[in-house]
C-alpha positions as CSV (number, residue, x, y, z in Angstrom):
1,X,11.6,-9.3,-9.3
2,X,11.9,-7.7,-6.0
3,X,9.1,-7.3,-4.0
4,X,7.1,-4.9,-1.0
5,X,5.7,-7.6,0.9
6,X,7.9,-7.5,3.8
7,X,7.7,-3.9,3.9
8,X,4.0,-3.8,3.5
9,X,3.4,-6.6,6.3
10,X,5.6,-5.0,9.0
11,X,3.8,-1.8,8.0
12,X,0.6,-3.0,9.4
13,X,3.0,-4.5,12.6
14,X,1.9,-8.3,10.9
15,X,4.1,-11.2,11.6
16,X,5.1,-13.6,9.5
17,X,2.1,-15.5,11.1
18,X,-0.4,-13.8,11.0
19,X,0.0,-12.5,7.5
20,X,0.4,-16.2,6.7
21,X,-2.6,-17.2,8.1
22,X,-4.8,-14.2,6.2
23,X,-3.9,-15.9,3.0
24,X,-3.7,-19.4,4.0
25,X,-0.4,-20.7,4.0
26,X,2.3,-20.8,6.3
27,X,4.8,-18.6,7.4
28,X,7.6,-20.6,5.6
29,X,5.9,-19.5,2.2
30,X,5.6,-15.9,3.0
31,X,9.1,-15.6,4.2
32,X,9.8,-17.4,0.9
33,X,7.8,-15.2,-1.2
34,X,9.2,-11.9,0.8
35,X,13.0,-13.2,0.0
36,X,11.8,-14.1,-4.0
37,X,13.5,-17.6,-3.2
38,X,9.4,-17.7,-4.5
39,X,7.9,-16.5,-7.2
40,X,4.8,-14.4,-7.0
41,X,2.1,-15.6,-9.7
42,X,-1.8,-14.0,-9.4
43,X,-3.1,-16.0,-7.3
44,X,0.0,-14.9,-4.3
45,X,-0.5,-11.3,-5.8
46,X,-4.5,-11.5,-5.0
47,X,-4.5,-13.0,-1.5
48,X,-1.4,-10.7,-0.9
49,X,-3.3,-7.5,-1.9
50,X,-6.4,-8.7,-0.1
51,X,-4.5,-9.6,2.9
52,X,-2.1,-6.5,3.0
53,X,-5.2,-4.0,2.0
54,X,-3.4,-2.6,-0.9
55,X,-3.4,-2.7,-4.8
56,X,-1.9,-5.9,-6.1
57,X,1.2,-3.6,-8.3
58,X,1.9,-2.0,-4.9
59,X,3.2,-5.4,-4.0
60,X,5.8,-5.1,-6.5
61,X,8.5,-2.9,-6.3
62,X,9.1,-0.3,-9.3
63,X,11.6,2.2,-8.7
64,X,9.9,4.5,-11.4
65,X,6.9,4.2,-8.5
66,X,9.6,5.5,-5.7
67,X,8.0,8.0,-3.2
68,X,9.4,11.2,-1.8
69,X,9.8,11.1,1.7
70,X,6.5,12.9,2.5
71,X,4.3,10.7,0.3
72,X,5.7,7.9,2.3
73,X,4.8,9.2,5.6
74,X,1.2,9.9,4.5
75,X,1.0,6.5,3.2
76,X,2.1,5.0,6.6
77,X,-0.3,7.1,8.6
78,X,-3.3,6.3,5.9
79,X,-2.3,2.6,6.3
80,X,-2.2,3.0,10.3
81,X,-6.2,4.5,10.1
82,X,-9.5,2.1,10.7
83,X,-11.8,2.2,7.5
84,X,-13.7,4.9,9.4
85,X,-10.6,7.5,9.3
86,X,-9.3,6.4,6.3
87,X,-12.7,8.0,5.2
88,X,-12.5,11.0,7.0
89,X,-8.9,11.5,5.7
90,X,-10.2,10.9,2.2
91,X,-12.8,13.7,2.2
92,X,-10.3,16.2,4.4
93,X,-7.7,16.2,1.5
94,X,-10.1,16.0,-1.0
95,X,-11.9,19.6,0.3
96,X,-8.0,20.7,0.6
97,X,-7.3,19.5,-2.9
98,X,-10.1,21.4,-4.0
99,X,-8.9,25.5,-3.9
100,X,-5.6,24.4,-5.3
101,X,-7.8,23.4,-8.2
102,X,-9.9,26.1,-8.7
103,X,-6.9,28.5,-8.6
104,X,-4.9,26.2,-11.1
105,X,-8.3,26.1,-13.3
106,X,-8.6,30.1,-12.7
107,X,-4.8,30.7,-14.0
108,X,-5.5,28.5,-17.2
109,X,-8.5,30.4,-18.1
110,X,-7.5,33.8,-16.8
């Protein structure tokens, strides 16, 4: 099965190194695991997830998951944020979220 791990690690500007060293292995396993000359089991998709800050199914890749365009830019800028601004973000586009409810609530009851 393919995989996002490449993707995801050069996404936070991780080397094979470094990435390596989050999970404890080596580089050599990684770059195995990236080309699926490995196979990813639970244990690779926890350490991954941990390592790469993301949701263990986002390591996998699932075309019915595909992204437009603009979903993948905000994902790249969320990903690029410290915990602090990912926060910030979070309750932004959650108060920006919130009139496009009320009017879609509004037109269903109106």
């Amino acid at each position: 099965m393919d995989n996002r791990i490449r993707e995801l690690r050069k996404a936070q500007g991780l080397t094979l190194q470094e990435l390596a060293e989050r999970v404890n292995s080596s580089n050599q396993q990684i770059s195995q695991l990236e080309s699926g000359r490995r196979r990813l089991n639970v244990d690779w998709l926890e350490s991954l997830s941990v390592a790469l800050e993301c949701h263990p199914m986002e390591l996998l890749y699932d075309k019915a998951m595909a992204k437009t365009e603009q979903e993948e830019a905000m994902l790249e800028l969320f990903r690029g944020l410290s915990a602090e601004q990912r926060d910030a973000f979070l309750k932004a586009t959650t108060a920006l979220a919130q009139p496009a409810r009320l009017i879609d609530e509004n037109e269903e009851t109106g």
